[in-house]
BANU-662096 format. One record per residue (C-alpha): residue number from 1; y, z, x; residue in one letter. Coordinates in steps of 0.02 Angstrom, whole numbers. Layout:
# residues N
   seq        y        z        x   type
   NUM        Y        Z        X      A
...
This chain:
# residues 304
   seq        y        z        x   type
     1        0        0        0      X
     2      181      -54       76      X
     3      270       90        5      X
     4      263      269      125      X
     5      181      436      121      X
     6      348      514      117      X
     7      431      586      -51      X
     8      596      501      -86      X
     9      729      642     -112      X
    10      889      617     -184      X
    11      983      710      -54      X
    12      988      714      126      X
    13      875      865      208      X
    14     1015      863      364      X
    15     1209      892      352      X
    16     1217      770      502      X
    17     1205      590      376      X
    18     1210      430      466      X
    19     1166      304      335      X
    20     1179      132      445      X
    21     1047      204      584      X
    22      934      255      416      X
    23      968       97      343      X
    24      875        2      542      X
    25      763      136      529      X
    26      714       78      364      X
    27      707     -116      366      X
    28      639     -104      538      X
    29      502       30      444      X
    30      439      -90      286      X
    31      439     -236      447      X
    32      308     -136      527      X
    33      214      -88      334      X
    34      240     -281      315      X
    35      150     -310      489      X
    36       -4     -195      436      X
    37      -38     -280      263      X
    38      -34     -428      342      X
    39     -159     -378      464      X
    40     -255     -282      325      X
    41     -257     -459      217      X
    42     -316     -538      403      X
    43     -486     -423      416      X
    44     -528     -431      228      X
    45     -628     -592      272      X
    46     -751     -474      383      X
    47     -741     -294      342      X
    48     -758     -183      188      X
    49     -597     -128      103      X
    50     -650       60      122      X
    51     -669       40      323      X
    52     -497      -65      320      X
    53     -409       78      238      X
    54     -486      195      362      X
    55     -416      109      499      X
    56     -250       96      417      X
    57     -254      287      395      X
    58     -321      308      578      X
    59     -127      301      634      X
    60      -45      414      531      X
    61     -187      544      552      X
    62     -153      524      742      X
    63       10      563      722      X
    64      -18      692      596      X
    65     -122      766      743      X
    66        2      770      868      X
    67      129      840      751      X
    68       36      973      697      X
    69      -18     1020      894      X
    70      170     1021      933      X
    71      243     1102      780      X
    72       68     1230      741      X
    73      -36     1244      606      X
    74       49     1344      499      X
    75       98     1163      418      X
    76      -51     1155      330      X
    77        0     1314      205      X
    78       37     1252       45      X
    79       85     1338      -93      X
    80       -5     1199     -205      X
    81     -179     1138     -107      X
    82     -260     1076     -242      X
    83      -90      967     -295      X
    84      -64      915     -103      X
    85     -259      855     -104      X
    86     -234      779     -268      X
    87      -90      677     -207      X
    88     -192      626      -65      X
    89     -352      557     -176      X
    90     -205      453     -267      X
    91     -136      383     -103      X
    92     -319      349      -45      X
    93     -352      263     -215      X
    94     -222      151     -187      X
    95     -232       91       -9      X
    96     -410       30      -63      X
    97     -348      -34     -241      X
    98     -222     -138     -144      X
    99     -317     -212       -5      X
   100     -460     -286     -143      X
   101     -318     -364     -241      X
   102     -250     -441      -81      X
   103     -396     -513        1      X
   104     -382     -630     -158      X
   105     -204     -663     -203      X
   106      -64     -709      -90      X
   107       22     -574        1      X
   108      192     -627      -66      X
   109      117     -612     -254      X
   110       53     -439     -215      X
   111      181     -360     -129      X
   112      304     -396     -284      X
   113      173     -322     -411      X
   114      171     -155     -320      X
   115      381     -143     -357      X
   116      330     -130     -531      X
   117      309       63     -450      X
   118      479      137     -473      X
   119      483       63     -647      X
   120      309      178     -679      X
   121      385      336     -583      X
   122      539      323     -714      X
   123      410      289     -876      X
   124      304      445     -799      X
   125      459      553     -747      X
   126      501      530     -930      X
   127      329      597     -988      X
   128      270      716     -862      X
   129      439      781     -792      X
   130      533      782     -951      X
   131      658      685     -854      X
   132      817      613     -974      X
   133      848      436     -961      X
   134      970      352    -1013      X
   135      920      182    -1142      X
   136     1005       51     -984      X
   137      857      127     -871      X
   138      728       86    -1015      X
   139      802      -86    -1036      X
   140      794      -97     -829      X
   141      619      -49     -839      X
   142      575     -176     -977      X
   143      655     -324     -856      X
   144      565     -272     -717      X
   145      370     -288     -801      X
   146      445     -456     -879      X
   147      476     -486     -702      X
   148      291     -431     -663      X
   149      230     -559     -790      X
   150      340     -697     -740      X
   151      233     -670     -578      X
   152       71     -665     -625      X
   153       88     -755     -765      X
   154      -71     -701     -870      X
   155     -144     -860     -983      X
   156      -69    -1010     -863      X
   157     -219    -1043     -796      X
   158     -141     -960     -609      X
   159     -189     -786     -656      X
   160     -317     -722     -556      X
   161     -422     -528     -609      X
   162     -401     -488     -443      X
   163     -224     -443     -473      X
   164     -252     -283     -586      X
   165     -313     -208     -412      X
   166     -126     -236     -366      X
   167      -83     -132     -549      X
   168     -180       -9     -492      X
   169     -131        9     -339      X
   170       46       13     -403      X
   171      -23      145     -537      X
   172      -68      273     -397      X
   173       72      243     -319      X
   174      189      301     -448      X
   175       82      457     -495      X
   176       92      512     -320      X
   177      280      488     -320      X
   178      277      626     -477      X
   179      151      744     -357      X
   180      292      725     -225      X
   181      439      786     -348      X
   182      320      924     -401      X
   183      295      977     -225      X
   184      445      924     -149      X
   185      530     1119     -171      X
   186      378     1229     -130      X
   187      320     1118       22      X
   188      391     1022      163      X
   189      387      850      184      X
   190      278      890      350      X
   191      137      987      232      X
   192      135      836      110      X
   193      131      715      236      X
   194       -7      815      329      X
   195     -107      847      167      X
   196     -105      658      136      X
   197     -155      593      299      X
   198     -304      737      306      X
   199     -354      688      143      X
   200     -361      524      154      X
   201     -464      499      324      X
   202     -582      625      256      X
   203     -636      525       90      X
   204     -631      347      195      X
   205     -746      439      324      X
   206     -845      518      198      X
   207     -885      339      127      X
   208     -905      234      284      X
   209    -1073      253      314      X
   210    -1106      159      188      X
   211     -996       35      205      X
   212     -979        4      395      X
   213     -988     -154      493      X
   214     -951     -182      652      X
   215     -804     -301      677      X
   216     -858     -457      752      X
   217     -737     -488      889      X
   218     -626     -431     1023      X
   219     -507     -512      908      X
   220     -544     -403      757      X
   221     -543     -224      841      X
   222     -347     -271      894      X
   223     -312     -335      732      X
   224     -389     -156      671      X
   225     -295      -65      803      X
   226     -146     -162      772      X
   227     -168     -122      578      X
   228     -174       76      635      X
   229      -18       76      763      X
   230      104      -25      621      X
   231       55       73      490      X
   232       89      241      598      X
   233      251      177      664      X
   234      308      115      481      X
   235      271      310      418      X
   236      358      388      557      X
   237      527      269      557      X
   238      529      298      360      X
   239      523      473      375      X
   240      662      465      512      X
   241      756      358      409      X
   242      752      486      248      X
   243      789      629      357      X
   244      956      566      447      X
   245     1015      459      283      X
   246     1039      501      111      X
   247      896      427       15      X
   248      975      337     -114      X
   249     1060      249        1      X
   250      919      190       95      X
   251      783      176      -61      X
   252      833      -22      -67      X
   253      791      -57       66      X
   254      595      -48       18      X
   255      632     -229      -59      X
   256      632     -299      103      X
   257      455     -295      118      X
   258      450     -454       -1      X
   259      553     -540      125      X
   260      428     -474      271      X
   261      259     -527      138      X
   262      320     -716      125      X
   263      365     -703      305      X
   264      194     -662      363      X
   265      108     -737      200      X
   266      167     -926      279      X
   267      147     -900      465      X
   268      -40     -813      452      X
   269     -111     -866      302      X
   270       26    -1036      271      X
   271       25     -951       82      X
   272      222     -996       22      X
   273      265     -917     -164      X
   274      313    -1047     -288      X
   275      471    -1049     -390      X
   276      397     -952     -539      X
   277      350     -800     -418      X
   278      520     -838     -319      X
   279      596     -798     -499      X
   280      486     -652     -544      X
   281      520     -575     -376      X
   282      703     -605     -414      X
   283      699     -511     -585      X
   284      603     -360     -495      X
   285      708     -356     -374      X
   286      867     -342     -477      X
   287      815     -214     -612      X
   288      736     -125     -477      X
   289      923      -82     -384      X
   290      995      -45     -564      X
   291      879       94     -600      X
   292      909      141     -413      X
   293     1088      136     -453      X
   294     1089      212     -633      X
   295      962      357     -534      X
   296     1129      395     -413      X
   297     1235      407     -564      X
   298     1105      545     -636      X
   299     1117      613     -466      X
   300     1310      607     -450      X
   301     1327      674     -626      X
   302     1199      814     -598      X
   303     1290      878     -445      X
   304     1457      885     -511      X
């Protein structure tokens, strides 16, 4: 899945705010998230979707390591376990849910499905978090799945089944987002982040006996490796980024990683989107910064 580990918060954690180094730190972040779906879309053609996801979560369970050796263990005390492991089943979920659904549609098509998320985090907000909004945010949020539709057009004879993986995926997603604002004051983004990683790599490790196959090539393990270093230097530059900038300032820039999927869609896999996806995208796109937008008036409002 494209979008991070780390919660979105609608302030910045530090008094110290530099919003055009988080705004790099960002688009250079969703680059390197670009850089491991590609590569994850690469080693579908060889390797189980369970063992790809384990690789992927290889890096940030590295790094999860090394934090927690240089900032101590006392990280991994949460005053909601079962809600930190349940957030990490969700993010495991996904990772797998999305890399079936791309091993048979284009990366470009995929990555746009999964920005149906914030639209879901808003619908679930609503239900779950009794959050208030407003009826331009439910209009944004009908746009944006029109959007969805425009792209994977269900009934035009382009629609391929593989593409509810994406839904899914994008499912998960959003439901972890809700975890994070439940756990967002009673843990620290480190203990969520932690939680995740340990989570995940045990349930892909759990599972890959069964699944296991050796990859074929020198070529393959540094495509694997490579899929494990981008996706642990996308997590940590993300996290950076929300932790020097204030988040709703730097939110948009997740939309860059449909710019990055066509980028790498055409130069590995020569996959370019057409002009109904080039609209849908569009439409996604758009009501996607409105509710990001109307979310910083809620914010604004709230704080005065």
């Amino acid at each position: 899945m494209p979008q991070p580990s780390a919660p979105f918060r609608t302030a910045p954690p530090s008094p110290h705010v530099d919003n055009l180094r988080g705004i790099a730190l960002m688009l250079l972040g969703f680059f390197f998230f670009a850089a491991c779906d590609a590569q994850a879309k690469f080693l579908t053609d060889t390797l189980h979707p369970v063992q790809i996801v384990w690789f992927r979560m290889m890096g940030l369970f590295l790094g999860v390591v090394v934090f927690l050796g240089l900032r101590g263990l006392h990280h991994l005390r949460s005053a909601r376990p079962l809600l930190q492991i349940g957030r990490g089943l969700t993010a495991t979920v996904s990772a797998i849910s999305f890399i079936i659904g791309v091993s048979y549609v284009p990366l470009a098509d995929a990555v746009a499905v999964t920005f149906i998320a914030p639209f879901l985090v808003t619908i679930f907000g609503a239900l779950f978090l009794r959050e208030p909004v407003g009826p331009r945010r439910w209009i944004a949020v009908a746009v944006g799945f029109c959007g969805m539709l425009i792209v994977i057009r269900p009934g035009m004879g382009v629609f391929h089944p593989a593409i509810l993986f994406i839904v899914v995926a994008a499912f998960m997603f959003a439901f972890r987002q809700i975890l994070s604002r439940w756990l967002s004051g009673e843990d620290g983004i480190g203990t969520t982040i932690a939680y995740t990683s340990l989570t995940a790599t045990v349930v892909a490790t759990s599972m890959l006996p069964f699944v296991w196959v050796w990859p074929a090539d020198a070529r393959s393990w540094a495509v694997a490796a490579g899929l494990a270093a981008t996706a642990g230097l996308g997590e940590l530059l993300v996290i950076r980024a929300l932790a020097i900038a204030q988040a709703v300032v730097v939110a948009p820039m997740q939309y860059s990683m449909i710019l990055w999927g066509t980028f790498y869609g055409y130069i590995i896999f020569a996959d370019l989107p057409d002009q109904w996806t080039l609209t849908g995208c569009a439409i996604i796109v758009a009501s996607g910064l409105y509710t990001l937008h109307r979310e910083r008036v809620a914010a604004k409002r709230a704080a005065a």
